[in-house]
C-alpha positions as CSV (number, residue, x, y, z in Angstrom):
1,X,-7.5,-30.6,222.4
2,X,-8.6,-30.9,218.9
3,X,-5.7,-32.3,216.2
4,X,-5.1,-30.1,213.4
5,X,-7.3,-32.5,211.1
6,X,-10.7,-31.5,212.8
7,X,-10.5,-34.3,215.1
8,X,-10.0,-34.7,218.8
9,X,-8.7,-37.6,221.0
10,X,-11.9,-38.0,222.3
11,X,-12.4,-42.3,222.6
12,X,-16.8,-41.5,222.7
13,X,-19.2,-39.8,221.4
14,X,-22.9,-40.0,223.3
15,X,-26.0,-38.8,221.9
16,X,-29.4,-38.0,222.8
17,X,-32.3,-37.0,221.7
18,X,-35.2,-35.2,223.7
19,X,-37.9,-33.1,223.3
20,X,-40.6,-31.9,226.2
21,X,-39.1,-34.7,228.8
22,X,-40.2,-32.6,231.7
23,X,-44.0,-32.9,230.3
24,X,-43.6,-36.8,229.9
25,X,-42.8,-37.0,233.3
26,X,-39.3,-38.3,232.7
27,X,-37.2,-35.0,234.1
28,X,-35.7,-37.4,236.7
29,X,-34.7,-40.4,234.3
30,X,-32.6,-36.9,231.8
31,X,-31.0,-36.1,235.0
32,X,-29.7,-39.8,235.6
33,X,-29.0,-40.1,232.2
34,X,-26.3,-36.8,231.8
35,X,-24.6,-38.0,235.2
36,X,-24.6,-41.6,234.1
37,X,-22.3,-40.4,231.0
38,X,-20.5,-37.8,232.8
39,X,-18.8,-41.3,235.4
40,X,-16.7,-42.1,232.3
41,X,-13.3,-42.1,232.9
42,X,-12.6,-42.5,229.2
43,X,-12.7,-39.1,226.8
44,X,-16.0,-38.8,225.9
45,X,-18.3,-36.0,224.8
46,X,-22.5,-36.1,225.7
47,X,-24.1,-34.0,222.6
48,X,-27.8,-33.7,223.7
49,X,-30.2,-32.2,220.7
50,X,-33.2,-31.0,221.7
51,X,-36.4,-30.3,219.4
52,X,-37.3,-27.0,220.8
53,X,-38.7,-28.1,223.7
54,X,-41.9,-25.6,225.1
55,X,-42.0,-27.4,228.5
56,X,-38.7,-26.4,230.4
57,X,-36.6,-29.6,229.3
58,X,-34.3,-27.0,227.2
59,X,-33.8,-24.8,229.8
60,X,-33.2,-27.6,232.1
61,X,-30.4,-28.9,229.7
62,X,-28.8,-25.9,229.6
63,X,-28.5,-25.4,233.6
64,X,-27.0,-29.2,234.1
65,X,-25.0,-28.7,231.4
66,X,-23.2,-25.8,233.6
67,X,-21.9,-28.3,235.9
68,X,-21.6,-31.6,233.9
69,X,-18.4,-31.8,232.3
70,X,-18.6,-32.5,228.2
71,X,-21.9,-31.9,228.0
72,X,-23.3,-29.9,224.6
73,X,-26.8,-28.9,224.1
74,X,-28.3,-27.8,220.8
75,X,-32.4,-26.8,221.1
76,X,-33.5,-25.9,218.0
77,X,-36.9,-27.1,215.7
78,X,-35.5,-30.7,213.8
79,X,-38.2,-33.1,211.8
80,X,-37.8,-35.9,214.2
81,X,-35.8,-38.4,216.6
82,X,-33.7,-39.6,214.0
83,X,-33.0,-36.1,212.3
84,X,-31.8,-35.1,216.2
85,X,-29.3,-38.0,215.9
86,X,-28.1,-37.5,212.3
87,X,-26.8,-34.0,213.9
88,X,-24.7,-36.0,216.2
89,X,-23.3,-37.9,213.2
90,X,-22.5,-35.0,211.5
91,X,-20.6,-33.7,215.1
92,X,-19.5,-36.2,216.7
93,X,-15.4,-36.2,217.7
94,X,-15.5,-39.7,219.5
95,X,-14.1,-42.5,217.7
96,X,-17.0,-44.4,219.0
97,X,-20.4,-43.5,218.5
98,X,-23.4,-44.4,221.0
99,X,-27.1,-43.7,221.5
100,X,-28.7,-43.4,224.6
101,X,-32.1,-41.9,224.8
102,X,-33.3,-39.6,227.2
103,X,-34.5,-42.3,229.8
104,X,-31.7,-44.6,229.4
105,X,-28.8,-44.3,231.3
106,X,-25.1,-46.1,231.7
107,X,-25.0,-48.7,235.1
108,X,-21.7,-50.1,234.7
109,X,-18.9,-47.0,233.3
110,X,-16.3,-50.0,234.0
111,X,-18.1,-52.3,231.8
112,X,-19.0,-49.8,229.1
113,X,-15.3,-48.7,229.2
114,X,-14.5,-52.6,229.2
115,X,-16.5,-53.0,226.4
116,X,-14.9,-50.3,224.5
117,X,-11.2,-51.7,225.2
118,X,-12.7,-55.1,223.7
119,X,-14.2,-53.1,220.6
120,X,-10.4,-51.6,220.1
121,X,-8.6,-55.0,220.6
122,X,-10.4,-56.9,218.4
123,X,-10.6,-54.3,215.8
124,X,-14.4,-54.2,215.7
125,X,-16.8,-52.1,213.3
126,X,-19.7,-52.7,216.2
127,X,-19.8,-54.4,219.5
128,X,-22.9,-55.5,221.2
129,X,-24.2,-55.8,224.4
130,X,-26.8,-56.6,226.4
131,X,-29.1,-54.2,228.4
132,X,-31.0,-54.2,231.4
133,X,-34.6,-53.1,230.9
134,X,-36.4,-51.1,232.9
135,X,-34.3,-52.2,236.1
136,X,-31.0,-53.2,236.8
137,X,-31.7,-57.3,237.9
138,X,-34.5,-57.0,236.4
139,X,-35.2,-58.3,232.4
140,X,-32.5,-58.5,230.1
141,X,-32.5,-57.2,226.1
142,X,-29.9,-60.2,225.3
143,X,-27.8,-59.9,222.2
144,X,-29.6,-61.7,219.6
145,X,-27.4,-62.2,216.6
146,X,-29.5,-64.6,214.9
147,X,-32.4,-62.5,214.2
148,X,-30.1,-59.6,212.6
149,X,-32.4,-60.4,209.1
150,X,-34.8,-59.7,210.9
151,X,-36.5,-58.5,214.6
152,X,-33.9,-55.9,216.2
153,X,-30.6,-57.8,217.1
154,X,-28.9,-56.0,219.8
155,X,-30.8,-52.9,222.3
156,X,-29.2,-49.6,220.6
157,X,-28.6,-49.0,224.5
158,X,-25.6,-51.8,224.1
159,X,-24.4,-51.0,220.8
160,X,-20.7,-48.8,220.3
161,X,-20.3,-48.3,216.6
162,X,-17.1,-46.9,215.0
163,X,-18.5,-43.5,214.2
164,X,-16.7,-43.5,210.9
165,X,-19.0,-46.7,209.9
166,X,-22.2,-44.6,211.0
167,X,-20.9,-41.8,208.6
168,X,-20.4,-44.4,206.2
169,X,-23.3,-45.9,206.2
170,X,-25.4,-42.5,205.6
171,X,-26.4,-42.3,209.5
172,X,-30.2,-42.8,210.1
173,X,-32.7,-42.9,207.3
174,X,-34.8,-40.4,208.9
175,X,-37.9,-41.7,206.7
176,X,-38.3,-44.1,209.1
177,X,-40.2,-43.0,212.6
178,X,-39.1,-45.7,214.8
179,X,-37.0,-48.5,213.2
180,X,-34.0,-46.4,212.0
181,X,-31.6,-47.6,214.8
182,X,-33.0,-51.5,213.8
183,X,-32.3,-50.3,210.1
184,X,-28.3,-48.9,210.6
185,X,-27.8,-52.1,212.4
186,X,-29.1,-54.0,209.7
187,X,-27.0,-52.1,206.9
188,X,-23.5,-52.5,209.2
189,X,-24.6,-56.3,209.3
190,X,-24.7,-56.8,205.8
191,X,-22.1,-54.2,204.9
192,X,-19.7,-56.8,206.9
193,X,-18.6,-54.8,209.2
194,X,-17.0,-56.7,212.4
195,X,-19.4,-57.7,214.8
196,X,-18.2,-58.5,218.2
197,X,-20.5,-59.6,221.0
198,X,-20.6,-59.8,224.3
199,X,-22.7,-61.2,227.6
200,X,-22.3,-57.9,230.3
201,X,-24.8,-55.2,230.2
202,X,-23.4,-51.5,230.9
203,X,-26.6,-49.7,230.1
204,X,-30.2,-49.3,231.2
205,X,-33.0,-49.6,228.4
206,X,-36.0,-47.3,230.0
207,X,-39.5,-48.6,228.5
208,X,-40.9,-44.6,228.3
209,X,-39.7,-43.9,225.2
210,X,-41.8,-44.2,221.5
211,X,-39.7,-47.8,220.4
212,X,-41.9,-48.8,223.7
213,X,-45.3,-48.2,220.9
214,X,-45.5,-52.3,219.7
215,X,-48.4,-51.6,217.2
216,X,-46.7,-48.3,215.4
217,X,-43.3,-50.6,215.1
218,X,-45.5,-53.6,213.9
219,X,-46.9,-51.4,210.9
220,X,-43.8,-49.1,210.4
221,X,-41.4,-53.0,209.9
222,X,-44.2,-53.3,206.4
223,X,-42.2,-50.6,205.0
224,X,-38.9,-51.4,206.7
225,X,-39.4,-55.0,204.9
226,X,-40.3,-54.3,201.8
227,X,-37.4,-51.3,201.7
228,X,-34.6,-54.1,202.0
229,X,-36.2,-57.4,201.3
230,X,-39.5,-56.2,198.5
231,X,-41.7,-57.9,200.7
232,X,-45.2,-58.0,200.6
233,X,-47.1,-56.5,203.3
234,X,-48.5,-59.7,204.1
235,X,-44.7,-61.1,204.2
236,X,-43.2,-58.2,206.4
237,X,-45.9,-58.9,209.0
238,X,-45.1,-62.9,209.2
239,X,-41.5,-61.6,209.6
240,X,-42.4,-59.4,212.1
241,X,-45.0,-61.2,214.2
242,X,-43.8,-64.9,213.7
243,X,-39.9,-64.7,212.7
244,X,-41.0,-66.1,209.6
245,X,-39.0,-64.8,206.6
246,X,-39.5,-65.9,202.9
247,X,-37.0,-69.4,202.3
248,X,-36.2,-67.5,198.8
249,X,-34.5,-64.6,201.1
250,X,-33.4,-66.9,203.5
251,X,-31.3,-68.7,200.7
252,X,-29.6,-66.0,198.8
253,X,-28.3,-64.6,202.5
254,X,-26.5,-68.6,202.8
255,X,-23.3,-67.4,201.1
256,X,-23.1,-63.8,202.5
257,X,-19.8,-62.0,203.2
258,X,-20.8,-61.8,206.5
259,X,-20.8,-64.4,208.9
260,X,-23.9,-62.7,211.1
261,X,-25.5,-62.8,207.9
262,X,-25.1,-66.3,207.8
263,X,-26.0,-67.5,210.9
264,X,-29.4,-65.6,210.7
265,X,-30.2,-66.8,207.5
266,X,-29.3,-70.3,208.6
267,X,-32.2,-69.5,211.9
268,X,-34.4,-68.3,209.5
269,X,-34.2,-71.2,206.5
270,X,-34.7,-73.4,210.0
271,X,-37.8,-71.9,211.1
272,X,-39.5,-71.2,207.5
273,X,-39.1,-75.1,207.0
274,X,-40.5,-75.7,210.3
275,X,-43.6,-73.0,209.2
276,X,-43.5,-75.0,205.5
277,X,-44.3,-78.3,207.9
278,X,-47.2,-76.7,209.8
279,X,-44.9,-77.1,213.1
280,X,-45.0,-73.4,213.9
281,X,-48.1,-72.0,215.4
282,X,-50.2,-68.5,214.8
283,X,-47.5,-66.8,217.2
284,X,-44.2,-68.5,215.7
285,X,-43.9,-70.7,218.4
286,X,-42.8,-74.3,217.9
287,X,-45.8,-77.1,217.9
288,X,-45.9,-79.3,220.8
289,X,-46.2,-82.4,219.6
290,X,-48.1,-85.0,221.6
């Protein structure tokens, strides 16, 4: 039941994004995905936006939303992924706020809920996680904290944010195609919020989704760069394909509020000076010296 303020005791909010899934070939992976969430023990609603889907995904929605508890569907026309999300900002009741896309799913509802006791304990702004990719024993998207400044730190899939820091933090930029969810992280980072990590994956990233397109990331991250950094193109794409950012940026992040911040401007300032002393090769990989 809702309180009288507008909000409700929910603990999580889930969102996802879809539009003509049934047409991808991924009808199977939404259908693991809505009964993944609907496990939770915790409170939790699933708000699922769809883009006006012509290929039966919507109507699809709609009939396993009949039978799968706390599950809301909207399908209506929006601009874009990230425009789908901000709705969930903008509705969400949980006082944690997760994405899952449409061919992710939750593997471990005791470490996800877990994961959110930790979050509440140690009076987090964002805790991290890893992910299973593609299959569960398969690779793992670790948690990467070092690289927060910049390649994507954490998988999305293993990120619980306080939805009052999304809201805070103006949601997704929805300017950006692909790297929005890389971009909020990057603004909680280095607004200070609490960042607390840890080593158990609850989630499944699936590799069918448009992050999944390396050379539209590679030139959307010259925009991304320059947007927070004033890179040059040229910069953004050492950053991006070599881990390589500029020591003058590396420097001013040193006494950051943050101590994420810190650390990655500390891995950075290492690896430009390694780069400065011709010990890093063409891919960003350390010289083997013979």
């Amino acid at each position: 039941m809702d309180s009288p303020t507008g909000l409700s005791e929910r603990k999580l909010t889930c969102v996802t994004a879809t539009f003509n899934v049934l047409a991808s070939g991924n009808g199977e992976a939404l259908r693991r995905c809505l009964a993944s969430v609907s496990r939770l023990s915790v409170p939790h609603e699933h708000l699922i936006y769809d883009g006006a889907s012509t290929d039966g995904t919507a109507e699809l929605l709609r009939e396993l939303a009949r039978t799968t508890p706390d599950v809301k569907v909207v399908s209506e026309r929006d601009s874009g992924i990230y425009n789908a999300l901000n709705k969930g900002v903008r509705d969400a009741r949980g006082t944690w706020f997760h994405v899952l896309g449409a061919d992710d799913e939750i593997v471990d509802a005791a470490t996800m809920e877990e994961t959110l006791a930790e979050g509440e304990r140690r009076k987090a702004g964002l805790v991290a996680s890893p992910a299973w990719w593609g299959k569960v024993g398969g690779r793992v998207y670790p948690v990467q904290p070092q690289l927060a400044l910049g390649a994507m730190p954490f998988p999305h899939q293993g990120v619980l944010m306080r939805t009052e820091l999304v809201r805070s933090l103006g949601g997704f930029v929805e300017t950006l195609r692909l790297g929005a969810d890389k971009n909020l992280l990057l603004s909680a980072v280095l607004a200070n919020a609490r960042v607390v990590c840890l080593d158990r994956p609850f989630a499944l990233f699936g590799d069918q989704g448009v992050s999944s397109d390396g050379e539209r990331c590679r030139q959307e991250n010259v925009d991304f760069y320059a947007m927070h950094y004033g890179l040059s193109p040229e910069e953004s794409l050492e950053l991006y394909d070599r881990r390589v950012l500029p020591l003058r940026v590396a420097f001013r992040k040193l006494v950051h509020a943050s101590p994420v911040v810190r650390r990655s401007a500390r891995f950075y300032l290492m690896r430009g000076m390694l780069d400065l002393l011709g010990l890093l090769d063409a891919h960003g990989s350390v010289r083997v010296l013979r």
